[in-house]
N, C-alpha and C positions, 0 to 999 in steps of 0.2 A: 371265265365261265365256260364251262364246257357245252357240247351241241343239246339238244332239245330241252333246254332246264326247263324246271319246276317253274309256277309261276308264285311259291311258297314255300319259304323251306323253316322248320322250326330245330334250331339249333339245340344241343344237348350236351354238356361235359358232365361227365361224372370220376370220381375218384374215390372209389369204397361205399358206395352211397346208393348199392343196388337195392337194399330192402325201401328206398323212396322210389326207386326206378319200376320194381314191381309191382308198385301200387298204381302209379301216376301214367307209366308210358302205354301199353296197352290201349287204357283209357282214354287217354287222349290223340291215340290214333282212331279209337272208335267214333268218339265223336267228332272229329273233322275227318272224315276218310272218304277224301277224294283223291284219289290216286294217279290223277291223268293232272291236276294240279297241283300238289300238296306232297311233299318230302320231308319226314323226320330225317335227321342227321343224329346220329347218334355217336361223341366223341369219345373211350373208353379211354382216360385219361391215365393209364399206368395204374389202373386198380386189382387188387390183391383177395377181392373178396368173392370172386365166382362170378363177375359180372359178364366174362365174354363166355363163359360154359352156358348160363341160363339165357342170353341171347339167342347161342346156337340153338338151345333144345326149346326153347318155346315161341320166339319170334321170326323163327328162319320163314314163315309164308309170308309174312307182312316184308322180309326181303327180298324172295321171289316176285313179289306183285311192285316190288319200286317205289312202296309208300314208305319205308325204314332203309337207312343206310347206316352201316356198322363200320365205325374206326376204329383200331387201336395202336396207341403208341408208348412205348417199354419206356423210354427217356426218363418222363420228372420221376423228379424225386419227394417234392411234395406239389400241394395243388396252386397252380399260380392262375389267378382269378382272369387278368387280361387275356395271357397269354395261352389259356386255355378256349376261348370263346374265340378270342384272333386265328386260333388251329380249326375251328370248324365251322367259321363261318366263310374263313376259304375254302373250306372244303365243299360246303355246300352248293348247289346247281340250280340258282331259282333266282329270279327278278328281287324278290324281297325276302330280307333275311327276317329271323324274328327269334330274340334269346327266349331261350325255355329251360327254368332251373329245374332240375331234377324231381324235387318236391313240388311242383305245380300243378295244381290242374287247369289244362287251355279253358275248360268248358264248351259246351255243345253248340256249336255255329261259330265259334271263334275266327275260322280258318275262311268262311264265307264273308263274314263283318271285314275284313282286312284286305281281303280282294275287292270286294265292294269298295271299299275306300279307296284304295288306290290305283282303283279303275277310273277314279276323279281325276282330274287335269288338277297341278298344285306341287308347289315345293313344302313339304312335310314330311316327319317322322311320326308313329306311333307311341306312346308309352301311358302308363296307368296312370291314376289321375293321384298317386301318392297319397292315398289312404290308407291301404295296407302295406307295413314297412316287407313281408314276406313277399310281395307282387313288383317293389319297385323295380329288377334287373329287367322285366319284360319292355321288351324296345324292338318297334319293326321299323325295317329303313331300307329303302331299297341297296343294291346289291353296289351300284356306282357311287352313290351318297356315301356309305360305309367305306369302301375304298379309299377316297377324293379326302376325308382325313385322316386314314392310317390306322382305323382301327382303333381298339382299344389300347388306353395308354399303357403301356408294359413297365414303363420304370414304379405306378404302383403298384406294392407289395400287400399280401394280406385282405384284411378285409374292407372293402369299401373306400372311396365312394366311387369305384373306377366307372360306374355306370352313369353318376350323375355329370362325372368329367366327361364322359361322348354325350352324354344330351347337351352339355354345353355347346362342346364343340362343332355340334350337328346345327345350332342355334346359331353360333358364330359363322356357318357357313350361308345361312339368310335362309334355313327350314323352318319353319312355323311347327311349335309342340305341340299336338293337339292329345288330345286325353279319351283313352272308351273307361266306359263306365257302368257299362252293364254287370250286374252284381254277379254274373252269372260266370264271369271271367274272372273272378279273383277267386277263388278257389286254394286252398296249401295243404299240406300234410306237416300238420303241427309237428314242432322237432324241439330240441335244447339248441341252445348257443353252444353248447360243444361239437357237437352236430356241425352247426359251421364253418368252426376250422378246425377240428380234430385233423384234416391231413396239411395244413398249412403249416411253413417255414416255422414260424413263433412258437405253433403248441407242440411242434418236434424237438426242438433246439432249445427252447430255454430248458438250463439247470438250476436256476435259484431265480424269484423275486423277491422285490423287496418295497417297499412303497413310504414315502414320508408327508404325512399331511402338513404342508408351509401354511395352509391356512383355509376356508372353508372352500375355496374357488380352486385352489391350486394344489396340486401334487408333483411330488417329483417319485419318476418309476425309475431303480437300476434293474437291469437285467441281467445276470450272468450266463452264459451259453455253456454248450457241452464242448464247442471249439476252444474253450478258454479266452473266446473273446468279452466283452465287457462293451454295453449301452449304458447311457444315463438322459434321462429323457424329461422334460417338466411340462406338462399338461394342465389345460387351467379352462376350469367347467364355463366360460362366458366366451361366442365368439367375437367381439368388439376389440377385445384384447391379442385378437390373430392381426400378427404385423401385414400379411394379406389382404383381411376382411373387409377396408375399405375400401381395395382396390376390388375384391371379389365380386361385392354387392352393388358397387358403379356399375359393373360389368356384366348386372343381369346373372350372375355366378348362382345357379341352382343352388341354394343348402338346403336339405335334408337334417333331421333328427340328431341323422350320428355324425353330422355335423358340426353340435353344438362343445364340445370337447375338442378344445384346440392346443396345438403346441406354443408353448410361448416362445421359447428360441430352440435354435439346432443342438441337436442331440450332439453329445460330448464322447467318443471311444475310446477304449481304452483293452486290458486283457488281465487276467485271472491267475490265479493257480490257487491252491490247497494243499497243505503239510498237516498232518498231528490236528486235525479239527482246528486249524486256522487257516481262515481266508487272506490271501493278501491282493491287494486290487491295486494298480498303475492306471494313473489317470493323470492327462500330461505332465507328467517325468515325475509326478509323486506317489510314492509309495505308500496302501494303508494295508492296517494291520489287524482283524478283524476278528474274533473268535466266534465261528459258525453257530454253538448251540446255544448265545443266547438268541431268546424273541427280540433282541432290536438291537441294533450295530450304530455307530456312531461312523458317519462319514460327509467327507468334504461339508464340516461342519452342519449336516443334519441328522436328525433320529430316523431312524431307516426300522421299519418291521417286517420281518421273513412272511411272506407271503402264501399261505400250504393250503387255502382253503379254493378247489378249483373250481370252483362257482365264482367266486373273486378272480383268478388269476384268469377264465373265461374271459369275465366285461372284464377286464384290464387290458388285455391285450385287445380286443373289439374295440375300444375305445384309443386306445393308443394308434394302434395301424390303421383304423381311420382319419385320426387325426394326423397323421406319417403322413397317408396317403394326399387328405385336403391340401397338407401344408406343398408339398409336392408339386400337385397340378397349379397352383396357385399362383408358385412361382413362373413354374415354365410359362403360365398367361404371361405374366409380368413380365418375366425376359423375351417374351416373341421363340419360346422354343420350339424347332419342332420336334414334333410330339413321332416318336420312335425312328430317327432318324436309318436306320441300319435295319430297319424293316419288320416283320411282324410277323407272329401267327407261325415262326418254324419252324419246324422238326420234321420227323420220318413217320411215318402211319399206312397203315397196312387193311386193307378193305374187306370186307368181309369177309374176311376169317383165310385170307389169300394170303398166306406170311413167303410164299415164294415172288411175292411182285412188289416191293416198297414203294410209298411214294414219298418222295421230297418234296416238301415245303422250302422253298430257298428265297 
């Protein structure tokens, strides 16, 4: 932490996601704008859509006054959810950290209620009381708490539930959850599930799905990528049936909603190619042989149907790399791993608009 921090700081990544940043950020420096305690962080995540131009021309006072702090870094390539939030919440200068998704509104006295509280003697974290699924990444925790586990977990990919694994983990270090609840702090700017992960690894990189219903609870997803690689994955809508879930729920293990879609077993790889409008797919040492245009393919002895409708392949993928993700952290609980061994939150970033001075995350 560097010399005279904040005693608040509200974190911020974004990645192409300025028309939410125009509405929300302003705003909610207006209504916490305390400046002698209170720092926005603002992390410009390798975005493509005029987000560090409209910074400069409409937010440069709220830089000059030290309420707004401006990062950007050139690196991802798409948006990775831990490892985004672990890049600025190091970055940030304040006793207490506090994630803020782009589409959020703090609401008015937010920044006052959280000082207040943790002007109390007490091991605790803050987070919403899980009524709105749009509100759940909000989590305040002071600046050594956050360190003292490492951050957000980075081996999960995509979407969710990286948020409900550090409330765990923040639990498992002896912090008591507590919950605000004033209506006045949930606040969002309604969006699509595309909205979501349109800059994520998944909605980049898949070339073809495909999905087979085994029966009303379970599915199995293949995926084929633009690398020519090849997923196969089986998902099953009850979590009782997560080889996990009874170690999870012993274990006080938060689940959440997009929790309830689980992996039954590990995902099977395999790789691609395409000739003449036929598919051929290698999946341990066997060979299939596919022809692309019809609607449903026969493989590893299931009916498989092409997947085109993106409103589907949206919750497909939500629901799969949360389920990726659950099955993930669940283990490492169960193995005693630790959680990002090789360190967190790295890369190069460049401060207000200073591209002659780098800084290293290392």
């Amino acid at each position: 932490m560097g010399t005279n921090p904040k005693k608040i700081a509200f974190c911020i990544t974004c990645m192409n996601r300025l028309h939410h940043l125009q509405q929300a950020l302003e705003k909610n420096i207006h209504d916490n704008y305390l400046p002698k305690e209170v720092e926005f962080v603002l992390l410009d995540y390798n975005s493509k859509d005029g987000l560090d131009q409209w910074v400069r021309q409409n937010m440069q006072s709220y830089i000059d006054s030290g309420i707004l702090v401006y990062y950007k870094t050139f690196e991802p390539e798409h948006y990775l959810r831990s490892h985004s939030r672990n890049m600025v919440f190091r970055l940030a200068n304040a006793d207490i950290l506090c994630n803020l998704d782009a589409d959020n509104f703090l609401g008015k006295g937010f920044a006052d209620f959280m000082l207040d509280e943790f002007s109390k003697y007490g091991n605790f974290f803050y987070t919403n009381n899980f009524s709105v699924s749009d509100i759940i990444g909000r989590v305040c925790v002071r600046s050594e708490d956050f360190l003292s586990i490492r951050g957000y977990n980075e081996t999960l990919k995509g979407y969710g539930p990286e948020d409900v694994d550090l409330f765990n983990r923040l639990r498992n270090k002896g912090l008591n959850q507590l919950f605000f609840h004033n209506p006045e702090f949930y606040h969002f700017i309604v969006h699509s599930k595309v909205d979501r992960i349109t800059n994520e690894f998944f909605a980049k990189n898949i070339d073809k799905m495909y999905i087979s219903y085994i029966n009303p609870y379970t599915s199995a997803i293949l995926l084929l990528y633009k690398d020519h690689t090849m997923e196969h994955y089986v998902m099953v809508d009850n979590p009782h049936l997560n080889v996990f879930a009874e170690f999870a729920m012993n274990n006080e293990y938060l689940i959440d909603e997009r929790n309830r879609v689980v992996i039954k077993e590990d995902l099977i790889k395999g790789t691609w190619n395409e000739t003449n409008d036929v598919i051929y797919i290698y999946e341990n040492n066997v060979k299939y042989k596919i022809r692309e245009k019809l609607s449903s393919i026969d493989f590893n002895g299931l009916t498989f149907y092409n997947v085109q409708d993106n409103e589907l392949k949206t919750e497909i993928i939500i629901l799969l790399t949360s389920a990726i993700n659950y099955y993930e952290a669940c283990k490492q609980m169960k193995d005693i791993l630790v959680v990002n061994p090789d360190g967190f939150g790295k890369g190069v970033v460049f401060k207000n608009f200073n591209l002659s001075k780098k800084i290293i995350l290392s």
